[in-house]
N, C-alpha and C positions, 0 to 999 in steps of 0.2 A: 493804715500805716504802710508804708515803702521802706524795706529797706534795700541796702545799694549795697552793690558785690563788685570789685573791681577784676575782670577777666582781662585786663588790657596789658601790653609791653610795657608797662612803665609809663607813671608812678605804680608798682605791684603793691596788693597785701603786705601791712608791717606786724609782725608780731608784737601783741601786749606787753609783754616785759621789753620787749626793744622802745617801744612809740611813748610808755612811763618813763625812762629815763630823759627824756627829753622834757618833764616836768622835774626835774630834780634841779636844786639851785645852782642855778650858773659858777662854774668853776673860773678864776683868770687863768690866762693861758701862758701866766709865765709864772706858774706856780709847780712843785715837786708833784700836788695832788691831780695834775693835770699831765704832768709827765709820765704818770705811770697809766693813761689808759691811750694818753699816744705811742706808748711803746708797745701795749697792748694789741693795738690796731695795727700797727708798721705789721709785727710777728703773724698776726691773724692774717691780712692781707696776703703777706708772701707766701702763708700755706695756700690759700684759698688760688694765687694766683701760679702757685708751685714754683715759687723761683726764690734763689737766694741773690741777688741785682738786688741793688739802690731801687728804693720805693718810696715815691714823693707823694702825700696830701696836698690836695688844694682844694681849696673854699670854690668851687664853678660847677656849672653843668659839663655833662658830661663832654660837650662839644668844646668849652672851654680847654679839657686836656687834650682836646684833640689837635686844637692853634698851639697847645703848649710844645706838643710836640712838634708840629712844621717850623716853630719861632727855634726850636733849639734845635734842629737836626738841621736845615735849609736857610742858605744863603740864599741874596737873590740873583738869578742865573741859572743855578742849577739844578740839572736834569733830578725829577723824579718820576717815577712808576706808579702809578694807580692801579688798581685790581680792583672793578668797579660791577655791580652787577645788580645795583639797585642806589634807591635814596642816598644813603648814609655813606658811601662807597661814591655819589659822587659830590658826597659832600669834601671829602679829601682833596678833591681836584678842587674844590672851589675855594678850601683853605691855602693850600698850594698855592693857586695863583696870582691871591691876594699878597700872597712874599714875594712875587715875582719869581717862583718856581718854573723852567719849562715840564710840563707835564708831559709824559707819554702816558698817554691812557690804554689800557685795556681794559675790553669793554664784553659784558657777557650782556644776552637778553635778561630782562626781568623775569626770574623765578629760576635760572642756572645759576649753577655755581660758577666757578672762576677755575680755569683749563689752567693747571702746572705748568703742561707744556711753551704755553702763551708766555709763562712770566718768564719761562726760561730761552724762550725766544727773544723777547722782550728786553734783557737785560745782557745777553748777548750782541746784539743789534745798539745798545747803548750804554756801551760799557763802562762811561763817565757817569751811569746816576749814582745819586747818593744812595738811598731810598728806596725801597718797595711800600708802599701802603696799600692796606685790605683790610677785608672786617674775616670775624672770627664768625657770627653769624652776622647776615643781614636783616635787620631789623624788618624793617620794608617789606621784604618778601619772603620770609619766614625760612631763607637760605643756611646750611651754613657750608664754611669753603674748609676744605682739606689744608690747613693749617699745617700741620704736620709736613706734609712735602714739598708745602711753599718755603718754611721754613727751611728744609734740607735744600733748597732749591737756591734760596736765595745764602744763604752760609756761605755757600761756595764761591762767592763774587765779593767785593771789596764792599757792595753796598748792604746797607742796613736793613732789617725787618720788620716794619711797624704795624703792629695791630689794633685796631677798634675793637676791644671785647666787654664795650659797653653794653650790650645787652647778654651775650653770650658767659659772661663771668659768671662764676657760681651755679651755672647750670649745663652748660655744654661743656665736655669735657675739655680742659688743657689745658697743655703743660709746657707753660713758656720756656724754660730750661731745656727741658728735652727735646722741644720743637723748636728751638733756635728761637724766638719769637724776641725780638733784642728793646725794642720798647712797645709797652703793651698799656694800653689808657682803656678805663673803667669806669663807672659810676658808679654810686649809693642805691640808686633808688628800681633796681632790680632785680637782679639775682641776689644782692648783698641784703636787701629787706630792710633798706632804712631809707627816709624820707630825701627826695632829692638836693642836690646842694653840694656834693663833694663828688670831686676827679682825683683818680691817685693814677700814677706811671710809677711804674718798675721800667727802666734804662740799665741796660747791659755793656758791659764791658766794652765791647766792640762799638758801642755807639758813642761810649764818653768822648775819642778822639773829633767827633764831630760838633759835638755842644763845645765843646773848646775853642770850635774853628767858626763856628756858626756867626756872620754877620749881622743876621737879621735884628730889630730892634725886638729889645723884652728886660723886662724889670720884673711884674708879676711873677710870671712863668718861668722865670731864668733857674735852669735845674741848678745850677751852680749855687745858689744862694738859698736853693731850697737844701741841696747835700749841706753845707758848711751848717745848716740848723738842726740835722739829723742827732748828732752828739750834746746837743743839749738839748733833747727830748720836748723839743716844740715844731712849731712854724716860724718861716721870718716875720711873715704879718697873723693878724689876726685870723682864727682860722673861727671855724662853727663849730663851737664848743660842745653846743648841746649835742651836733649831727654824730661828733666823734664820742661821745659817751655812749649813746646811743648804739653807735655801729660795733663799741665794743661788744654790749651784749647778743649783736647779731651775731658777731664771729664768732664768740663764744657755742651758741647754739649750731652755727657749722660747724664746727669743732668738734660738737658732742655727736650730731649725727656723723660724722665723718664725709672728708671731700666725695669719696669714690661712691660715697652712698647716695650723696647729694647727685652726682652725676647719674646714678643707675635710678634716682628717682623720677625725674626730670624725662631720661629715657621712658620709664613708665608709664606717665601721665598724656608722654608725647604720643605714645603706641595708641593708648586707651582712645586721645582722641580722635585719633586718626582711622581708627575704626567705626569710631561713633558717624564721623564723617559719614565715610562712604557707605554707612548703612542708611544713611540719609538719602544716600540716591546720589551725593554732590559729591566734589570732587577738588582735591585738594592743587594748590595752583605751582607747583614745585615739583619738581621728583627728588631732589635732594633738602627733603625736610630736617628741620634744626630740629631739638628738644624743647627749647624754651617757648615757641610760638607756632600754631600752625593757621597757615593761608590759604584759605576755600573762598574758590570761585563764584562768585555770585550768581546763581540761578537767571535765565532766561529770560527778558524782560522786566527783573527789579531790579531797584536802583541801591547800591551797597552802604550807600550818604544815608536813606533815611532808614535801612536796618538798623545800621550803627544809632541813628537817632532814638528811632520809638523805643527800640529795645533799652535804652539807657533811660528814657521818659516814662515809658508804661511799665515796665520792670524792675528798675532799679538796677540793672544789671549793665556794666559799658563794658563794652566790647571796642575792638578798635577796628576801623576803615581801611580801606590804601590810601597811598599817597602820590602825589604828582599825577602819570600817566595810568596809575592805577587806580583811583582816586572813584570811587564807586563801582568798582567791577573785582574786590575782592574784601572779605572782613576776615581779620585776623582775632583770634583766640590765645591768650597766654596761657601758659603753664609756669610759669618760674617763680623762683623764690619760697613765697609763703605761701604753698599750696599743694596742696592733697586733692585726694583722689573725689571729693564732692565739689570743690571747685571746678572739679570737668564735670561732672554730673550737671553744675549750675549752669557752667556756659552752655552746653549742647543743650539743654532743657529748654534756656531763653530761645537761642537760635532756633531751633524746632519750633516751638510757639509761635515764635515774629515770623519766619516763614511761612508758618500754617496760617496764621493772621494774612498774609497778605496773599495768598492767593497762588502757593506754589505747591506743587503735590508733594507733599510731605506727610508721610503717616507718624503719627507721633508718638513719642514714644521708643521708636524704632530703634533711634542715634544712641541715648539713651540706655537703652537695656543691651545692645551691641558693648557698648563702654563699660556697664557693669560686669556684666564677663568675664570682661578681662581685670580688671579692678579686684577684683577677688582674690586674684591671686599675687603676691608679691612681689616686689621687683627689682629681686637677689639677680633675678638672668637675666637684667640689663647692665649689670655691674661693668665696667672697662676691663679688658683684660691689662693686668700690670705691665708696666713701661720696660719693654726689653733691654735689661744692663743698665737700667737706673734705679735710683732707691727714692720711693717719693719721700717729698718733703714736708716735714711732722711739724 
């Protein structure tokens, strides 16, 4: 018998009482008994995402909210900013362009984060963009960017702030409101611990005058027809019924553990692995490691493709690869969502094995008992320190 353990960025671990409701009978979605766990969600959402902004569902992958938001921020012509430093960061630029956006890119190596300064160059240098777009972490290379003073950064200029915190939601900590963060797109099926299928945006004040102005074509995505359904506690179209009853009882159990605990657990799990790591001998491929994922270097001569392979074949265990130019020279480990502290035990267990399997000095065990350690001990003192002259949002 094999059983399978998911250690990857998404699709992550769903929790039993979340993954059961998704067998409960199909609700219609223009019923009262439907409306009270979309309202449920909207509310859960905005703690989770800490903002009180318009928060819109939509039935797509997560990349889908991410065109939602180029189709309603960006005409086409107009300048926008990228803040790009991997994969998914230049996936903006590729969305961008298909509206006929001019891009200015800024552009980090794979495994940096994204230089404040740059953007603040960046947007003085073109002080016609709309738009700044970045990720919260990057998925890809287990980044995450200084949100916080991109956000103060970019406030100060006529244009908008838009965030990718598809994988970084629920697990790395922020705080869209206090960090200016003016449209913020998310997914299901990570931090939030429900099965993939749904993109929500929270759209800020500051960015409504541009959905207003926005040329570009959109019908689906049009926030405007998604706002005008908010008050009668649906969607315009059919949404994923099951996904959103579902997600209610995810929130729920964020809820009970509390956000900031969520965050300082996350922090935890990140530490734990990242010691395990480097008692391995290897070496993590970032110096500004996220909480949700961490990305180690591939060893000397293996190839990171058939890691990620056997380990998923002869184990049961999948782990994830790089991507593009990284694409066998790094395997990434999650931490996020539905996961505790034997979850890291699991991953570094496999990795140490498949490495020992195939031929790289590895003493085993090592990673391992490095993680337990610290694992032992709680992780009350990776809590955030509270938001100076803000009151978070309950």
């Amino acid at each position: 018998m094999k059983k399978h353990y998911l250690i990857t960025p998404g699709p992550t671990p769903i929790p039993p009482e979340v993954s059961s409701k998704e067998g409960l009978p199909v609700l219609h979605h223009r019923t009262s008994e439907f409306g009270v766990y979309f309202v449920e969600v909207i509310e859960g959402l905005k703690y989770v995402f800490q903002t009180r902004n318009d928060l819109f569902l939509i039935t797509s992958s997560g990349t889908g909210g991410m065109e939602s938001a180029v189709a309603n921020l960006i005409s086409a012509g107009d300048t926008a900013i990228v803040a790009a430093s991997g994969a998914f960061g230049e996936r903006w630029g590729k969305i961008l362009a298909s509206y006929g956006a001019q891009v200015v890119w800024v552009r980090e190596p794979d495994g940096q984060a994204i230089v404040p300064s740059k953007i603040e160059e960046a947007l003085k240098k073109n002080p016609q963009a709309k738009a700044v777009f970045g990720q919260h972490t990057e998925t890809s290379t287990g980044v995450v960017n200084d949100v916080q003073k991109l956000g103060e950064i970019v406030s100060k200029t006529p244009a908008v702030f838009v965030l990718d915190a598809i994988s970084g939601l629920g697990g790395q900590e922020l705080r869209t409101d206090d960090w200016k963060a003016d449209v913020v797109v998310a997914g299901s099926q990570k931090g939030l611990m429900t099965a993939p299928g749904l993109a929500m945006v929270s759209v800020s004040r500051k960015a409504w005058p541009l959905v207003e102005a926005a040329k570009s074509p959109r019908f689906y995505f049009d926030y405007r027809t998604l706002r005008k359904s908010i008050p009668e506690k649906e969607t315009p179209y059919t949404p994923a019924v099951t996904l959103i009853v579902s997600m209610a009882e995810a929130l729920r159990q964020i809820k009970d553990e509390g956000i900031e605990n969520v965050w300082a657990r996350h922090a935890w799990l990140a530490h734990a692995t990242r010691e395990g790591v480097k008692a391995m001998g290897l070496t993590i491929f970032t110096q500004t490691p996220c909480n949700v994922l961490t990305s180690i270097n591939v060893p000397a001569g293996l190839d990171g493709k058939k890691i990620v392979k056997r380990t998923r074949e002869e184990y049961g265990v999948s782990i994830a690869g790089g991507q593009v130019q990284l694409e066998g020279k790094i395997v990434r480990l999650a931490h996020m969502g539905y996961m505790g502290r034997f979850d890291v035990i699991i991953g570094l267990s496999a990795l140490e094995m498949m490495l020992h399997d195939m031929g790289a000095k590895i003493e085993l065990g090592k990673g391992v008992a490095a993680a337990q350690r610290h694992l032992q001990n709680p992780p009350a003192a990776f809590a955030p320190a509270p938001a100076p002259g803000a009151a978070a949002i309950r």
